[in-house]
C-alpha positions in Angstrom: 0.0 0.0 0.0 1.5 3.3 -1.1 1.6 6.8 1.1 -1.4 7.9 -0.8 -3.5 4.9 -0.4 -3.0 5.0 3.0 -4.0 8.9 3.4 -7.2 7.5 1.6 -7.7 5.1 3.6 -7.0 7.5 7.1 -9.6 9.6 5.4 -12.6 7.2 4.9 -12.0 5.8 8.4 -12.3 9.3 9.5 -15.4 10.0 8.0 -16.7 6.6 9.0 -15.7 7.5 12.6 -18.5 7.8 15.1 -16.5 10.5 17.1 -15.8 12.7 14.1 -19.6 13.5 14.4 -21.8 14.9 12.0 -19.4 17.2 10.0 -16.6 14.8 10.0 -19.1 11.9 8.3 -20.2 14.5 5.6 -16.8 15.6 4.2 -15.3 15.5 1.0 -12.7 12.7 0.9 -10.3 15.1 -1.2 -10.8 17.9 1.6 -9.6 15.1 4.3 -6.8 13.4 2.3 -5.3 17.0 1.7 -5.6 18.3 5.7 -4.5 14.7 6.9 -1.4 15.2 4.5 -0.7 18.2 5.9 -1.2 16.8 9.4 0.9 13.8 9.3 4.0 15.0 7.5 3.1 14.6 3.7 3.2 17.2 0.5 0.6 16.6 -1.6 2.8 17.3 -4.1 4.0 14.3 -3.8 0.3 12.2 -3.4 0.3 12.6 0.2 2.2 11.2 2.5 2.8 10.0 6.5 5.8 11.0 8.1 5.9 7.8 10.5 9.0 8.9 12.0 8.1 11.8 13.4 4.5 10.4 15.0 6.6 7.6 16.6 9.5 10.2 18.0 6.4 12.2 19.5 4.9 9.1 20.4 8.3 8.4 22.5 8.7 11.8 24.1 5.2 11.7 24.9 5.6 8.9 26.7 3.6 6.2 24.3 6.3 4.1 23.5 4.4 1.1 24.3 0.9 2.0 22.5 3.2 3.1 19.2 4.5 -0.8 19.4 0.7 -1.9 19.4 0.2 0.3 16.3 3.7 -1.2 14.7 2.9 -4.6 15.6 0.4 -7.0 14.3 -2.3 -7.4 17.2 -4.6 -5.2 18.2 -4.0 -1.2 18.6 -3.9 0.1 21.7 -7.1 3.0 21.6 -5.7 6.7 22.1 -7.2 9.6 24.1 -8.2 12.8 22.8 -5.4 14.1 25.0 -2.6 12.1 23.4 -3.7 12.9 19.7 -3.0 16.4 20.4 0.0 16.1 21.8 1.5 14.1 19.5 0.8 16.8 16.6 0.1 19.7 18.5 -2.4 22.5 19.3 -1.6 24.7 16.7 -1.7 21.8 13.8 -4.9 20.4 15.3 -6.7 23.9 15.5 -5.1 24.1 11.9 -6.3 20.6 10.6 -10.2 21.8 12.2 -10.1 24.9 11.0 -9.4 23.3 7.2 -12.1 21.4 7.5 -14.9 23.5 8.9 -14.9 21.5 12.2 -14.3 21.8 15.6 -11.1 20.9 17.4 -14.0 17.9 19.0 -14.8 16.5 16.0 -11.5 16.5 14.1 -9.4 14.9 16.9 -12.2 12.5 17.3 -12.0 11.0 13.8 -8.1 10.8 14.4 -8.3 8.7 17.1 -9.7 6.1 14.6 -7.8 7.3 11.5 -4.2 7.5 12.9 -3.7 4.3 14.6 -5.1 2.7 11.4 -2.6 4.4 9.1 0.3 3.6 11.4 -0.9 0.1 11.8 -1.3 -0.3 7.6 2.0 1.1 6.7 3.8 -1.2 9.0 1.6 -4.4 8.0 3.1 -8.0 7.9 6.2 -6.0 9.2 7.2 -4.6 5.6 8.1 -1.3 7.5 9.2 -2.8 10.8 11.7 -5.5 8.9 13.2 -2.7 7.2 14.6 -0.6 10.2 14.9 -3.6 12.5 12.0 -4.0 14.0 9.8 -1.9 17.1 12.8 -0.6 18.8 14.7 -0.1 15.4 11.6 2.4 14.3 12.1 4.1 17.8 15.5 3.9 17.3 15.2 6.0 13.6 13.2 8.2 14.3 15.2 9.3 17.7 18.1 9.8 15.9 16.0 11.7 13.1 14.6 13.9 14.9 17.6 14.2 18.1 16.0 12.6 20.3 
C-alpha cells in the first residue's frame, strides 16, 4: 500500500468514525486526504504522505512508546485519548487541521483517534516497515536519531 493509499484510507475511516460526528461523516474525501497530508508530514505534491517517524519520535517523548508498538505490531492497537492525539501533533496543527475542514477541534481529533492508529498500523503491515529498520525498537531507534531525540 502506497503513502497515498493509505491517506485515503486515514480519510474514509475518519469520516466513517462515530466521534468525528456529524461534520466529519459529511466531508469531501479530497478535503480530508489533503488536511491529513498536511497533518501527518506529507506534501501533496507528492500524493500525500505519512511522516511515521516523526508520530513515533512524539509518540516516544510523549511517553507512548508502548501503545506506538501496538500500532507497529500485528495485534490489536492500543485505543488513544483525545489528550494524546493532540500532543502528538500539537495544538496549533490540530486547530489548523479543524479549522481546514470547517470543524471543531471535537470532531476532528475525534475521527483521528480512529484514522491515525489505522494508518500507522497499515503502513507497517506484515512487518514490511518494521523489517526494514529492524524492528519496534529499530523504528524508535530511527526516528530518535531523526529527529535528536
Amino acid at each position: 500500500m502506497d503513502m497515498g493509499d493509505l491517506i485515503k484510507m486515514g480519510a474514509t475511516m475518519f469520516i466513517n468514525s462515530k466521534m468525528s460526528g456529524d461534520n466529519g461523516s459529511g466531508l469531501d474525501i479530497d478535503s480530508l486526504v489533503s488536511a491529513l497530508s498536511g497533518l501527518t508530514g506529507g506534501s501533496n505534491d507528492q500524493g500525500g504522505g505519512l511522516d511515521i517517524g516523526s508520530i513515533l519520535a512524539n509518540m516516544q517523548s510523549g511517553g507512548m512508546a508502548d501503545m506506538a508498538a501496538s500500532w507497529l505490531g500485528d495485534g490489536e492497537n492500543e485505543a488513544i485519548s483525545s489528550d494524546q492525539v493532540t500532543n502528538i501533533f500539537g495544538q496549533d496543527k490540530i486547530s489548523d487541521f479543524a479549522s481546514k475542514l470547517g470543524l471543531s477541534e471535537d470532531e476532528a481529533v475525534g475521527g483521528l483517534r480512529d484514522a491515525i492508529p489505522n494508518m500507522v498500523d497499515k503502513a507497517s503491515s506484515g512487518g514490511s516497515i518494521l523489517d526494514s529498520i529492524g524492528g519496534i525498537s529499530g523504528a524508535i531507534d530511527l526516528a530518535s536519531k531523526m529527529f535528536g531525540r
